[in-house]
C-alpha positions as CSV (number, residue, x, y, z in Angstrom):
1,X,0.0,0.0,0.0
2,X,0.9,3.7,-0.6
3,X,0.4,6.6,1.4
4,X,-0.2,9.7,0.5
5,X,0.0,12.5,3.1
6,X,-0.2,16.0,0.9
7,X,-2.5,18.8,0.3
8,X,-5.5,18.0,-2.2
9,X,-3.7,20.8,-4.5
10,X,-0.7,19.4,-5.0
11,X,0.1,18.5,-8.2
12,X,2.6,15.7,-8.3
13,X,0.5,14.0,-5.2
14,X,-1.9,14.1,-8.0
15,X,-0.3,12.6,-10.6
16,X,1.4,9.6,-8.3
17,X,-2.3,9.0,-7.1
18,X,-3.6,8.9,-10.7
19,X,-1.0,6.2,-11.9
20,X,-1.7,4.2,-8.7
21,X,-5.7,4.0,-9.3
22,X,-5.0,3.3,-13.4
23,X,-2.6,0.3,-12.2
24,X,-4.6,-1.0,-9.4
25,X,-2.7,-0.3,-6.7
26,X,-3.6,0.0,-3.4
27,X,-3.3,3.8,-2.4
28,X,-4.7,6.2,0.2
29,X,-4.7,9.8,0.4
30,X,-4.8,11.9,3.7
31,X,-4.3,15.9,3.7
32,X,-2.1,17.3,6.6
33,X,-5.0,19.3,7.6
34,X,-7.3,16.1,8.2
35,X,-4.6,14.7,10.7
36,X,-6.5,15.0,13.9
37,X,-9.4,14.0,13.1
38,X,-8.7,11.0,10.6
39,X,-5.6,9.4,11.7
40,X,-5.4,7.3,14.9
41,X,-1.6,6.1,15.2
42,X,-0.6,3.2,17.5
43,X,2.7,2.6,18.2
44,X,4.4,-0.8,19.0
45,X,4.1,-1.8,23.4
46,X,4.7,-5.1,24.8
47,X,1.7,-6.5,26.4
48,X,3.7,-9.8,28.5
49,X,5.5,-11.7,25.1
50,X,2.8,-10.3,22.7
51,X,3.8,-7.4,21.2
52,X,0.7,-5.4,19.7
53,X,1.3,-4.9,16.1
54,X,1.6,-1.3,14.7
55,X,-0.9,0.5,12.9
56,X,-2.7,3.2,11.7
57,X,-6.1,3.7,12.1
58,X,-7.9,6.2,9.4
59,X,-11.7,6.7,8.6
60,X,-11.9,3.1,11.2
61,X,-9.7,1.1,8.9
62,X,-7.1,-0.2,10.2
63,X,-3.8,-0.4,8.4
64,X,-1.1,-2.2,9.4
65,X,2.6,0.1,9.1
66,X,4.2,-3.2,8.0
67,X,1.6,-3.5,4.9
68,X,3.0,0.1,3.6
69,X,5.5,-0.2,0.9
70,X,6.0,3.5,0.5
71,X,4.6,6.7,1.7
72,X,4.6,10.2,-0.4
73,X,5.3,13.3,2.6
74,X,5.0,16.3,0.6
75,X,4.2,17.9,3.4
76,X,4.8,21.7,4.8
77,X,6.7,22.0,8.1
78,X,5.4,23.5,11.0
79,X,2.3,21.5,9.8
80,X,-0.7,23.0,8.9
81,X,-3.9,22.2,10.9
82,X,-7.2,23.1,11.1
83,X,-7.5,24.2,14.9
84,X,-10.6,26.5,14.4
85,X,-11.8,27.5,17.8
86,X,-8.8,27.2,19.8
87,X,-6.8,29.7,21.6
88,X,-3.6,31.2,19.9
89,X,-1.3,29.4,22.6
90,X,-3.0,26.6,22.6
91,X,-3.4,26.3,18.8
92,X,0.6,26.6,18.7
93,X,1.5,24.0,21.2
94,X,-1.0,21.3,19.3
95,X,1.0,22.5,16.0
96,X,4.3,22.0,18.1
97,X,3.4,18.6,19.3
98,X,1.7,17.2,16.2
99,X,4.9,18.0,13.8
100,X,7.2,16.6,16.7
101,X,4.9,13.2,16.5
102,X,4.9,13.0,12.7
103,X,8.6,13.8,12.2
104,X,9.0,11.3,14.3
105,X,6.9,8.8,12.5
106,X,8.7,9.5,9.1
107,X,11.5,8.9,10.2
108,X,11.1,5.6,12.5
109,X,8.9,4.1,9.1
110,X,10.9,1.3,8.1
111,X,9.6,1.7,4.1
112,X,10.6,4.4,1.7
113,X,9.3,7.8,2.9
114,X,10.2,10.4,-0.3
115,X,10.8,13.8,0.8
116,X,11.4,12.2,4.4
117,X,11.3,15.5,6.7
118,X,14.3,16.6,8.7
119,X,13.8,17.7,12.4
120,X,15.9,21.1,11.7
121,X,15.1,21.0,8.0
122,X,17.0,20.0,4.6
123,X,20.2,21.7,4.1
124,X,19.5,23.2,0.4
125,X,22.4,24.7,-0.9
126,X,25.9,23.3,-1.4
127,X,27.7,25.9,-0.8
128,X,26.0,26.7,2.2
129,X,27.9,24.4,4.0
130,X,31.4,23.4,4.0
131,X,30.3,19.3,4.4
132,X,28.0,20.1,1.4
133,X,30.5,22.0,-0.5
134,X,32.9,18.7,0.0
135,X,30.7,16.4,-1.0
136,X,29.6,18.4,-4.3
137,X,33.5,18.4,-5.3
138,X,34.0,14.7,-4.4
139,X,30.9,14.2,-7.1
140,X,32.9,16.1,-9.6
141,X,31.0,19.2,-9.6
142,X,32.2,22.7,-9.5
143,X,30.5,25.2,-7.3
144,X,29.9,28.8,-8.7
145,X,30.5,31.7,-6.4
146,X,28.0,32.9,-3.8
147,X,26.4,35.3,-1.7
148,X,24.2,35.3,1.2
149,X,22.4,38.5,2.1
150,X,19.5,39.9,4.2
151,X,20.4,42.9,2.5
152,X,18.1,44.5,-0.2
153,X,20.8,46.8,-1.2
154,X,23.5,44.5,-0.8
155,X,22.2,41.8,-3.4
156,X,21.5,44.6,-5.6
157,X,25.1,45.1,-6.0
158,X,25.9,42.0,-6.3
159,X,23.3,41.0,-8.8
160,X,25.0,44.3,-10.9
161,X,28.6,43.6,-10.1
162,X,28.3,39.9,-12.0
163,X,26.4,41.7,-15.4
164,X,22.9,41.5,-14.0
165,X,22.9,37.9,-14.0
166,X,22.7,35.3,-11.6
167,X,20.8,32.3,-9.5
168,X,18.2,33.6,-6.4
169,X,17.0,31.0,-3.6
170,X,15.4,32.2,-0.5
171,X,17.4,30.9,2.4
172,X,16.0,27.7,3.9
173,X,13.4,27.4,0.8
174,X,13.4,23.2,-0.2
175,X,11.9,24.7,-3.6
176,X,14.4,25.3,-7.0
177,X,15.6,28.9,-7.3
178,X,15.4,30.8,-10.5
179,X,17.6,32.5,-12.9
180,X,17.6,36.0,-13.2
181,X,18.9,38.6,-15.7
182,X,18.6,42.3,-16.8
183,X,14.9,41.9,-17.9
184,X,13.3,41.3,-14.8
185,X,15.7,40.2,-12.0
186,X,15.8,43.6,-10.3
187,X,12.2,43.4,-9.5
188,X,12.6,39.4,-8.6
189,X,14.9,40.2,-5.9
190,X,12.9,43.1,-4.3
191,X,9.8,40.2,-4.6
192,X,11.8,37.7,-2.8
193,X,13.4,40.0,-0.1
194,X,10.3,41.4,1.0
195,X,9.9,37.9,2.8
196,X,13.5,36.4,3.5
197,X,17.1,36.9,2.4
198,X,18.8,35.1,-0.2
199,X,21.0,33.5,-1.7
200,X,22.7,34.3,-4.8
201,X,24.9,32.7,-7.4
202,X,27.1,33.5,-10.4
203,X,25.9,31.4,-13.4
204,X,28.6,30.5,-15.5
205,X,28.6,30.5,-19.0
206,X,27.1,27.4,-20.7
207,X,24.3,24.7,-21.0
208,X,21.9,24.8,-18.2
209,X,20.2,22.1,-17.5
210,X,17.7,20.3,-15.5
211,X,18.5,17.0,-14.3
212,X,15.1,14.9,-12.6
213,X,15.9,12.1,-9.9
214,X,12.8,9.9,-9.1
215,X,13.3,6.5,-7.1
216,X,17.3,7.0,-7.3
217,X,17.4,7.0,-10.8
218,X,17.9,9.7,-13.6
219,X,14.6,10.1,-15.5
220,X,14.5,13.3,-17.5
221,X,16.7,15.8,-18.2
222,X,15.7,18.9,-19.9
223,X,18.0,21.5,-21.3
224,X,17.4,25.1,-20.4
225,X,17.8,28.1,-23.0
226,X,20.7,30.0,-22.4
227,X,21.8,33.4,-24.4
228,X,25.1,32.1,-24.1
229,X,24.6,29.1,-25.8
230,X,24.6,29.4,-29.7
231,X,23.5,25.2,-30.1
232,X,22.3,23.2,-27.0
233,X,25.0,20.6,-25.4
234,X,24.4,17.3,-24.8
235,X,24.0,16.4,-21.1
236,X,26.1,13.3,-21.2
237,X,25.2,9.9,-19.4
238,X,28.1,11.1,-17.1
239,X,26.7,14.0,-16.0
240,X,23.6,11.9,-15.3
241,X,25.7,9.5,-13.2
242,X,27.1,12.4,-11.0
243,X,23.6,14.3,-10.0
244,X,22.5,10.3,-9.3
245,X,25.7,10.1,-7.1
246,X,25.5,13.3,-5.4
247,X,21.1,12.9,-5.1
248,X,21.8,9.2,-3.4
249,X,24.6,10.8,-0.6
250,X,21.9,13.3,-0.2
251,X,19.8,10.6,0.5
252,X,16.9,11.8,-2.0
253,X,14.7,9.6,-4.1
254,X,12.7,12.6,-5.5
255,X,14.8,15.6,-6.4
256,X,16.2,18.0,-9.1
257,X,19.5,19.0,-9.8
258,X,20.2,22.7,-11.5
259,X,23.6,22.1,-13.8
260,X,25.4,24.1,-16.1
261,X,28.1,22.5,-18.2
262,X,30.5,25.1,-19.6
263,X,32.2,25.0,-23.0
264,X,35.6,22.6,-21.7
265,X,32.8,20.1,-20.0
266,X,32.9,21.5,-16.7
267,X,29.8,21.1,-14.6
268,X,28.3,23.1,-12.3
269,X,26.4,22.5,-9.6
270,X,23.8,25.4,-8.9
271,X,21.1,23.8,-6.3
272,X,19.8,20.6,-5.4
273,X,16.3,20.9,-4.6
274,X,14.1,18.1,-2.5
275,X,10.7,19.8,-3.7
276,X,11.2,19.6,-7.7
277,X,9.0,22.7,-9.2
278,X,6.1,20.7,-11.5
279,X,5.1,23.5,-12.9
280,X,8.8,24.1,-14.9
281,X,8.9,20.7,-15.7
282,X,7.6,19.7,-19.3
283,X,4.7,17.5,-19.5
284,X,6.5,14.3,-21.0
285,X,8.9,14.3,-18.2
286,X,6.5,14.8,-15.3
287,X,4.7,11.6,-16.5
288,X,8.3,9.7,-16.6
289,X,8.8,11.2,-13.3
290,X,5.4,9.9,-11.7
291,X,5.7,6.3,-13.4
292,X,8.8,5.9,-11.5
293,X,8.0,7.2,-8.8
294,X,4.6,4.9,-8.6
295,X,7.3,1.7,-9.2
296,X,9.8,3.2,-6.5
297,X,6.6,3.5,-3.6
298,X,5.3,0.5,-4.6
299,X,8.3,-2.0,-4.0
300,X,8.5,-4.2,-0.9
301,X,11.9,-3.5,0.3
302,X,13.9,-5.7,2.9
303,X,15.8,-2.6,3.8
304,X,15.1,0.9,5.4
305,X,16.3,3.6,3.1
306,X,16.6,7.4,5.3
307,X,15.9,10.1,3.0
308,X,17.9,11.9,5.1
309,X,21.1,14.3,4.4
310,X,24.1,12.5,3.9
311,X,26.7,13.3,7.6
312,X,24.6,16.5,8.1
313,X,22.0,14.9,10.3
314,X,24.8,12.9,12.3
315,X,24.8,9.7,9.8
316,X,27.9,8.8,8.4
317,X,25.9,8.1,5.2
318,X,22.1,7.7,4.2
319,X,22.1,4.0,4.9
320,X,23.8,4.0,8.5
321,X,22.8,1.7,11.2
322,X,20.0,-0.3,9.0
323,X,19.0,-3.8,10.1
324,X,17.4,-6.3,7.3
325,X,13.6,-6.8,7.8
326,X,13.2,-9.6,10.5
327,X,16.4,-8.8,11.9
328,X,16.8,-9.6,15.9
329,X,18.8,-6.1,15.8
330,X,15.5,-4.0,14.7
């Protein structure tokens, strides 16, 4: 069985429930703002030597954790709940306690959990971080040079200082960035800055490309336009193979990787993003990318995989300390 656990909105949530119900699969959806009152989770206790099985229960059915093969989080964090009628304070500490119990959950569910939260939340940039910033490197990826500022003015000189051109992420967004340039990117960063500061990027010259992960394999890649670029490059099968690399020590099974690949080969590495942006992504490759991602959710696997950040979260690599199913260790 999968679960779903997203908003009624969301578009790839959508899709993956869509493939599942045209190939018989067995699939439930549940939106994060229907937790309290739908879901009934029971956790494992010992009751003498019989150990009372783990479940959930939702709308009265029962479902045992151990039947799930896969379960798609694309879920916002602080959750959002519908706590009409209660006091602020008392709204915030049910929010408080409800995240704690489903991060929790996610990441105790021996099955494959895409977009598995992080208590703390994803590292998204690699040069944020000088583990990151290593790992990128040891992939074969260059990283361009960056800037992180809270400062309207500040990123307005930079963004004129590299020839009005460059990459913008919000800080701590799990969402792709975008590229910006003369035409509009003035007005994009006052847009963005009126919420959070930013990060921003030189973009080197060359190919830009998308590259799609869905159930730890490469299945689309789409080239960007780029002034730059008189005929489009090829994104060779190596190039495919690194984002793979880099996406699985990241510990993602749903992801998009932002490249360039400059005139000698080169490849940069611009953002890794967790939360790829459906509405960018051309409609032949979102259907590859939901047909995977159907297959990946619906395996039985004898291991746990953590979709969890590869050393940042403690781990000395997204598969540390995993027992087989059945094991006396578990």
């Amino acid at each position: 069985m999968i679960l779903i656990l997203a908003d009624s909105t969301d578009p790839w949530a959508t899709l993956v429930h869509r493939v599942a119900q045209r190939k018989g699969g067995d699939v439930l959806w549940v939106e994060p703002l229907q937790f309290l009152d739908k879901i009934l989770l029971n956790w494992p206790v010992v009751v003498g030597e019989a150990v009372v099985p783990r479940s959930l229960d939702i709308d009265s059915r029962t479902i045992l954790l151990d039947d799930l093969t896969g379960i798609f989080a694309r879920l916002p964090f602080p959750l959002r709940l519908d706590l009409e009628g209660l006091s602020d304070s008392d709204a915030e500490y049910v929010t408080k306690e409800t995240t704690a119990a489903w991060l929790a959950f996610l990441n105790s569910m021996p099955c494959s959990v895409v977009s598995r939260p992080i208590p703390g939340g994803r590292p998204t940039l690699l040069s944020g971080s000088p583990l990151l910033a290593k790992l990128g490197r040891d992939h074969g990826f260059l990283l361009p040079a960056s800037r992180c500022t809270s400062s309207l003015a500040d990123a307005l000189q930079q963004f004129m200082t590299w020839g009005e051109s460059a990459y913008l992420k919000p800080l701590g967004s799990v969402e792709p960035g975008q590229s910006l340039d003369s035409h509009d990117g003035v007005e994009q960063i006052r847009c963005v800055m009126e919420q959070q500061a930013v990060s921003l990027q030189t973009v080197p010259q060359g190919q830009q490309a998308t590259v799609y992960v869905a159930g730890e394999q490469v299945v689309a890649t789409v080239l960007r336009p780029s002034k730059a670029v008189s005929q489009p490059m090829e994104v060779l099968s190596a190039h495919a193979a690194q984002c793979r690399g880099l996406m699985r020590s990241l510990g993602l099974t749903f992801a998009e990787c932002q490249i360039v690949i400059n005139p000698d080969g080169e490849v940069y590495c611009l953002d890794i993003s967790s939360a790829p942006n459906f509405w960018r992504c051309p409609q032949d490759a979102q259907q590859q990318i939901v047909e995977h991602l159907f297959e990946h959710l619906s395996e039985v696997r004898s291991l746990s995989h953590h979709d969890s950040s590869h050393r940042a979260d403690g781990r000395s690599s997204a598969r540390d300390c995993v027992r087989p199913t059945g094991s006396s260790d578990r």
